[in-house]
FIKE-32113 format. One record per residue: residue number from 1; chain; y, z, x of N, C-alpha, C in turn. Coordinates in nm, 2 decimals, always signed. Layout:
+-----+--------+--------+--------+--------+--------+--------+--------+--------+--------+--------+
| num | chaine |   n_py |   n_pz |   n_px |  ca_py |  ca_pz |  ca_px |   c_py |   c_pz |   c_px |
+-----+--------+--------+--------+--------+--------+--------+--------+--------+--------+--------+
| NUM |      A |      Y |      Z |      X |      Y |      Z |      X |      Y |      Z |      X |
...
+-----+--------+--------+--------+--------+--------+--------+--------+--------+--------+--------+
***
This chain:
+-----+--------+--------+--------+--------+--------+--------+--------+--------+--------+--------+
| num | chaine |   n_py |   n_pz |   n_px |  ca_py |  ca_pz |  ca_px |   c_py |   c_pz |   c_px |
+-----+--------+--------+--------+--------+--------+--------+--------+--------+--------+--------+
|   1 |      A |  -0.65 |  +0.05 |  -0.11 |  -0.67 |  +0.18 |  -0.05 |  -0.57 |  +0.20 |  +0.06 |
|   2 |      A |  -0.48 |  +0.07 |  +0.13 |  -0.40 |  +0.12 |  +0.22 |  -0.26 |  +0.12 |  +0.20 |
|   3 |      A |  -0.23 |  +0.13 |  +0.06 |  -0.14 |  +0.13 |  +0.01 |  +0.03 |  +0.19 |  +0.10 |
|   4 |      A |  -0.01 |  +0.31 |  +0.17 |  +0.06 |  +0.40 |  +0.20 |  +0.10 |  +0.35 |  +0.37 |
|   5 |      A |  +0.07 |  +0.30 |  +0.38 |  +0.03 |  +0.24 |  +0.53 |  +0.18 |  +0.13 |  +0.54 |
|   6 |      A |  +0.27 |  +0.14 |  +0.63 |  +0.34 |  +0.05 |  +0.59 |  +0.39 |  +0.05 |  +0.73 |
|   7 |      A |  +0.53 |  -0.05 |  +0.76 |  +0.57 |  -0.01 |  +0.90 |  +0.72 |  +0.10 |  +0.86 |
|   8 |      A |  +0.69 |  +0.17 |  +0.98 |  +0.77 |  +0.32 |  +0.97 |  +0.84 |  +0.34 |  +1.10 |
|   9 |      A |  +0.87 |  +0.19 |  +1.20 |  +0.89 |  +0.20 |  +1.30 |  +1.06 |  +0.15 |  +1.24 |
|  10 |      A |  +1.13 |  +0.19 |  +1.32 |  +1.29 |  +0.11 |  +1.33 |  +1.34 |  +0.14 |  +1.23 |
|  11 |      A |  +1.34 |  +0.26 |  +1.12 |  +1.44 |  +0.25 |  +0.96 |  +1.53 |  +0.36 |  +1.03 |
|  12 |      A |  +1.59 |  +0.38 |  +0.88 |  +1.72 |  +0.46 |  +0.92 |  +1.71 |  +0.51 |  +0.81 |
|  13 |      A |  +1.70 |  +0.66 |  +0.76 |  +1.67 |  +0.74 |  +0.84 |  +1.53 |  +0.76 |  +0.89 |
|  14 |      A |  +1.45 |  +0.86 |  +1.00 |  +1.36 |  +0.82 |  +1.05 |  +1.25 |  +0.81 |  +0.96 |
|  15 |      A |  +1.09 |  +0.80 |  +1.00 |  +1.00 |  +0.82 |  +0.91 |  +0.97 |  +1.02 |  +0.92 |
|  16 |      A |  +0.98 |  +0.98 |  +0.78 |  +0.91 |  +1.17 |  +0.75 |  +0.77 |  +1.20 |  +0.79 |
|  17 |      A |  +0.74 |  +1.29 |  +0.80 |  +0.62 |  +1.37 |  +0.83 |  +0.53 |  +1.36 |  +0.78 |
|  18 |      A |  +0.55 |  +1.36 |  +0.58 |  +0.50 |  +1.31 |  +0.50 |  +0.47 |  +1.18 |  +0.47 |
|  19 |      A |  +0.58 |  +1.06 |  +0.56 |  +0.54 |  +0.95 |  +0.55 |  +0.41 |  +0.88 |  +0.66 |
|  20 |      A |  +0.41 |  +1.00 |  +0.77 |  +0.36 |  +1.02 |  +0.87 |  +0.16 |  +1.03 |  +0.88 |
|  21 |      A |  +0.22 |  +1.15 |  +0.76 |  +0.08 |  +1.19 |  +0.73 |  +0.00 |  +1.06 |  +0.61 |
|  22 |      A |  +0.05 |  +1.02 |  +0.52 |  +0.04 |  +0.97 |  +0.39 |  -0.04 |  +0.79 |  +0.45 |
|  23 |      A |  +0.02 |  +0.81 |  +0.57 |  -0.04 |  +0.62 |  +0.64 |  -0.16 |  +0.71 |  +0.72 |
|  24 |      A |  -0.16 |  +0.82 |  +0.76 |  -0.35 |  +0.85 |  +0.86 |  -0.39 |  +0.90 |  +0.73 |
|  25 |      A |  -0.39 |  +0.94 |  +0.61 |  -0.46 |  +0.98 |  +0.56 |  -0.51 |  +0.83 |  +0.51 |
|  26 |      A |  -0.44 |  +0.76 |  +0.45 |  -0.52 |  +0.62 |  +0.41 |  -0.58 |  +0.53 |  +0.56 |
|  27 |      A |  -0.51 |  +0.55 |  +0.64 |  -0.64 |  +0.54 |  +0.78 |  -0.75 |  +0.57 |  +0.74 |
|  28 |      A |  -0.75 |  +0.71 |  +0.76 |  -0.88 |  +0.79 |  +0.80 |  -0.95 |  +0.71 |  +0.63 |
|  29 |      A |  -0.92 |  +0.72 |  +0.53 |  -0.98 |  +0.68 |  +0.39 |  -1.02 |  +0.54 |  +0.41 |
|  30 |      A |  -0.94 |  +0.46 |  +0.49 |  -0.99 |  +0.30 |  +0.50 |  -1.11 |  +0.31 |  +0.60 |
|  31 |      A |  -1.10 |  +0.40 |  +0.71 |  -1.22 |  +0.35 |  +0.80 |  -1.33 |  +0.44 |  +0.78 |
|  32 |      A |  -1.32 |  +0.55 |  +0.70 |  -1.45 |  +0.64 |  +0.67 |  -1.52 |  +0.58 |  +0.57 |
|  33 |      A |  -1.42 |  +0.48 |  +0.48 |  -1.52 |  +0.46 |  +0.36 |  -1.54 |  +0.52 |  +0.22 |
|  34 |      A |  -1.45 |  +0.63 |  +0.26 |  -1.38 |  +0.74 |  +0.16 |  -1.26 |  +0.81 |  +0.10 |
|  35 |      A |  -1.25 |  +0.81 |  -0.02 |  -1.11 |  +0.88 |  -0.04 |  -1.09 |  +1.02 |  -0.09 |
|  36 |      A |  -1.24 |  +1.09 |  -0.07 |  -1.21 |  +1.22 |  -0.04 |  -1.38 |  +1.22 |  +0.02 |
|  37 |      A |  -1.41 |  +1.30 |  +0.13 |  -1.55 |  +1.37 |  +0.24 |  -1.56 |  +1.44 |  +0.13 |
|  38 |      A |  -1.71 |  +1.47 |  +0.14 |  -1.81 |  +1.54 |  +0.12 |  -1.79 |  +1.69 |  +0.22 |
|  39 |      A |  -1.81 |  +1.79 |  +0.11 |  -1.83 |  +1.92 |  +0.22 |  -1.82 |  +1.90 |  +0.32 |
|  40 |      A |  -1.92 |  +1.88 |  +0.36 |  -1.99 |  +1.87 |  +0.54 |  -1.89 |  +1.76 |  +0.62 |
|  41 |      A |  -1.80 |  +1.70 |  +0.54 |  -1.74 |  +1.60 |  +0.64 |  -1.59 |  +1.63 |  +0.60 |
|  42 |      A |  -1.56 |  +1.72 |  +0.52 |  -1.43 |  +1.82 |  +0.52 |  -1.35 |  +1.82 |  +0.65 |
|  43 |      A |  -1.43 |  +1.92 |  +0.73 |  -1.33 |  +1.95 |  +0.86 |  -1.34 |  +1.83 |  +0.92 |
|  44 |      A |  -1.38 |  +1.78 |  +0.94 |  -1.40 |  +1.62 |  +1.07 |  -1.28 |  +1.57 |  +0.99 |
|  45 |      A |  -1.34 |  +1.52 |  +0.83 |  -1.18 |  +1.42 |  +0.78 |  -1.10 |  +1.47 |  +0.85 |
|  46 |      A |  -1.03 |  +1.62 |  +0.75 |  -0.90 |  +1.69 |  +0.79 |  -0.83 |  +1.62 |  +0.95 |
|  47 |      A |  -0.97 |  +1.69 |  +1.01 |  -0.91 |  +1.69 |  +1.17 |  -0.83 |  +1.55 |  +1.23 |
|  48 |      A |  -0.91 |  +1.48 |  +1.17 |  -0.90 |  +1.30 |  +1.20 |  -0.75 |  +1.27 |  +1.16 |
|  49 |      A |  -0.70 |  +1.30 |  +1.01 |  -0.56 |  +1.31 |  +0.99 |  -0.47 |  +1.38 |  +1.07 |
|  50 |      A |  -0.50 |  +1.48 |  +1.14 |  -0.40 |  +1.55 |  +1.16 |  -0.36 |  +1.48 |  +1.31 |
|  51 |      A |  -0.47 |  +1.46 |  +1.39 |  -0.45 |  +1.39 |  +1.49 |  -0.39 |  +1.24 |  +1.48 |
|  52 |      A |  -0.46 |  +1.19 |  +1.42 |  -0.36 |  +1.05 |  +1.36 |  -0.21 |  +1.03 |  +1.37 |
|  53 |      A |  -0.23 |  +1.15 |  +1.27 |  -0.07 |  +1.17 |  +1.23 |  +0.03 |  +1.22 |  +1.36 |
|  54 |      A |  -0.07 |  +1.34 |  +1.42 |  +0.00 |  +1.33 |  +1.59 |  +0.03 |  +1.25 |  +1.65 |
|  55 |      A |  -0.07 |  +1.21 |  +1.65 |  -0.02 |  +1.03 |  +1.74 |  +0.05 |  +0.90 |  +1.73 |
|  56 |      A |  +0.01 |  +0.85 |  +1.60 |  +0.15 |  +0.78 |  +1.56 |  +0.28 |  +0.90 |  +1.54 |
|  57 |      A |  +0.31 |  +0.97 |  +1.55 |  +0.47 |  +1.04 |  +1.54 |  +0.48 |  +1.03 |  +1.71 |
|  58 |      A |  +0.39 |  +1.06 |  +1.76 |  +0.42 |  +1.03 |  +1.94 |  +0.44 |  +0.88 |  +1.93 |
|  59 |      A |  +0.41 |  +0.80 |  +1.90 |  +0.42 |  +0.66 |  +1.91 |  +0.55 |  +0.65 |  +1.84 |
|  60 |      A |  +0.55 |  +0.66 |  +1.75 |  +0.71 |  +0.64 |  +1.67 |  +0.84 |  +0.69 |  +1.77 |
|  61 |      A |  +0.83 |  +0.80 |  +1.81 |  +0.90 |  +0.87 |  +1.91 |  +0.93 |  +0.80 |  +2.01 |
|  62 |      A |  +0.84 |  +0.74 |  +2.05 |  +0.81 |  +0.63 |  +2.17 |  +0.92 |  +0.50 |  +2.17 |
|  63 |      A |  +0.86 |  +0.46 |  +2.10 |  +0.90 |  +0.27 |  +2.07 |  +1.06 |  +0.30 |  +2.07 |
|  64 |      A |  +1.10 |  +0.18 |  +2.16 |  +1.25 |  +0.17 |  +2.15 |  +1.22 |  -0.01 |  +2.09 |
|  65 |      A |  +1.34 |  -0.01 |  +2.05 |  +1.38 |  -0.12 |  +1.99 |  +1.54 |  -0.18 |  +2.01 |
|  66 |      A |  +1.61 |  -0.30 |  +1.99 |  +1.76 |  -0.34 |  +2.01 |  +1.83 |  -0.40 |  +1.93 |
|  67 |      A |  +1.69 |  -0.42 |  +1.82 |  +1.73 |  -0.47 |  +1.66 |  +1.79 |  -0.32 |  +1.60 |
|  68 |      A |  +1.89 |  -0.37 |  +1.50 |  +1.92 |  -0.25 |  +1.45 |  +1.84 |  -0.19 |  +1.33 |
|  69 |      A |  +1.88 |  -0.05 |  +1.34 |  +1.76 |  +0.00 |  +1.23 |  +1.77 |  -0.10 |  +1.08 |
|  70 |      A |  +1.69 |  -0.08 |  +1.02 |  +1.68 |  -0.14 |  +0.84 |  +1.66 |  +0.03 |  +0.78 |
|  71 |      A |  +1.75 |  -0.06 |  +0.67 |  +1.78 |  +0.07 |  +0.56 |  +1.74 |  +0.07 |  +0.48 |
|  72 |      A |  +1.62 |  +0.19 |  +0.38 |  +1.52 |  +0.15 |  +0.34 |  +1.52 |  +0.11 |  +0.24 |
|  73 |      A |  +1.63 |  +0.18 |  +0.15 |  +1.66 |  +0.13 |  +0.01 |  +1.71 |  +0.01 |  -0.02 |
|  74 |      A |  +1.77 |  -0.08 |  +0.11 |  +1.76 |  -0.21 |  +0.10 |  +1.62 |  -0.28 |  +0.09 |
|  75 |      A |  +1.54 |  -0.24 |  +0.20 |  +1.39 |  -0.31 |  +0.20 |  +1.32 |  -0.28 |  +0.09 |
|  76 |      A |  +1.34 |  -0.18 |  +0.04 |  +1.25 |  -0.14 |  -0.10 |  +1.26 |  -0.26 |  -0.19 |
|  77 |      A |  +1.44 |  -0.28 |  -0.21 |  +1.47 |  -0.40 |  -0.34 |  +1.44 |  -0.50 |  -0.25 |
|  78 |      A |  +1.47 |  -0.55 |  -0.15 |  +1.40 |  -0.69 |  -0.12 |  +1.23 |  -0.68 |  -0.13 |
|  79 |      A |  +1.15 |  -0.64 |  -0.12 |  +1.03 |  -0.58 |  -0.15 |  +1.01 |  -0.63 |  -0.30 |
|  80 |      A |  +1.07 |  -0.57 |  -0.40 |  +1.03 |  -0.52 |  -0.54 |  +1.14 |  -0.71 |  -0.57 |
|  81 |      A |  +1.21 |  -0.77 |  -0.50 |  +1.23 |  -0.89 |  -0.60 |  +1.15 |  -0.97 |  -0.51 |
|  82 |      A |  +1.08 |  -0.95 |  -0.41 |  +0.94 |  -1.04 |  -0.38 |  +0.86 |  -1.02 |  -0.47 |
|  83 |      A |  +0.81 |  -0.96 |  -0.53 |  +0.71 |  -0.86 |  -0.60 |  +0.72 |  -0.96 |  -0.77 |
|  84 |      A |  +0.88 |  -0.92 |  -0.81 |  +0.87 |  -0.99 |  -0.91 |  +0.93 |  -1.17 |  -0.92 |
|  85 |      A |  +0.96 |  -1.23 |  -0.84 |  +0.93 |  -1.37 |  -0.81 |  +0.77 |  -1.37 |  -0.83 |
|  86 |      A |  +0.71 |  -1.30 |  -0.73 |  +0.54 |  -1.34 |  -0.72 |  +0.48 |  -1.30 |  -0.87 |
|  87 |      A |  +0.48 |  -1.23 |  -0.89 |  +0.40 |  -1.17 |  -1.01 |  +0.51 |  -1.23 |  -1.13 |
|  88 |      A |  +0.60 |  -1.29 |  -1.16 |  +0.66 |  -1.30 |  -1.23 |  +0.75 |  -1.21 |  -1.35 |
|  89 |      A |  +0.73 |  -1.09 |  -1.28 |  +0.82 |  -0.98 |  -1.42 |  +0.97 |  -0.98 |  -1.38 |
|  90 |      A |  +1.02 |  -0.92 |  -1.48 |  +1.17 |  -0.90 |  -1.45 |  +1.17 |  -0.82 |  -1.41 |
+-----+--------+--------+--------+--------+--------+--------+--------+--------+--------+--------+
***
């Protein structure tokens, strides 16, 4: 479920809006219990994302760091030949 959730602090280039939103929306889905509300809990979800998502981009904005940024399409392939060592595919 938290698939989307990843660290988004320190790359180059920054994290998107969409990557922004895509980690509170599996927030809000990991801690409600759900991966889509019911009617009645529509606007609360919504809201909970949007704020989320406000706040970590203020946080993101925030954090300084002195490591140099990571570039993501390097971390992706280091990522994906963890992936296939572990799981064994080519």
């Amino acid at each position: 479920m938290c698939r989307n959730i990843r660290t988004l602090h320190n790359f180059e280039p920054h994290a998107t809006n969409a990557e922004v939103e895509a980690a509170a929306l599996q927030y809000v889905r990991k801690i409600s219990g759900s991966t889509k509300p019911s009617k009645a809990n529509e606007e609360a979800f919504a809201e909970a994302v949007h704020e989320i998502a406000h706040i970590t981009q203020h946080l993101l904005d925030s954090l300084v760091s002195n490591a140099p940024a990571k570039n993501r399409d390097e971390e992706a392939a280091k990522a994906k030949a963890r992936s296939a060592v572990r799981f064994g595919t080519a």
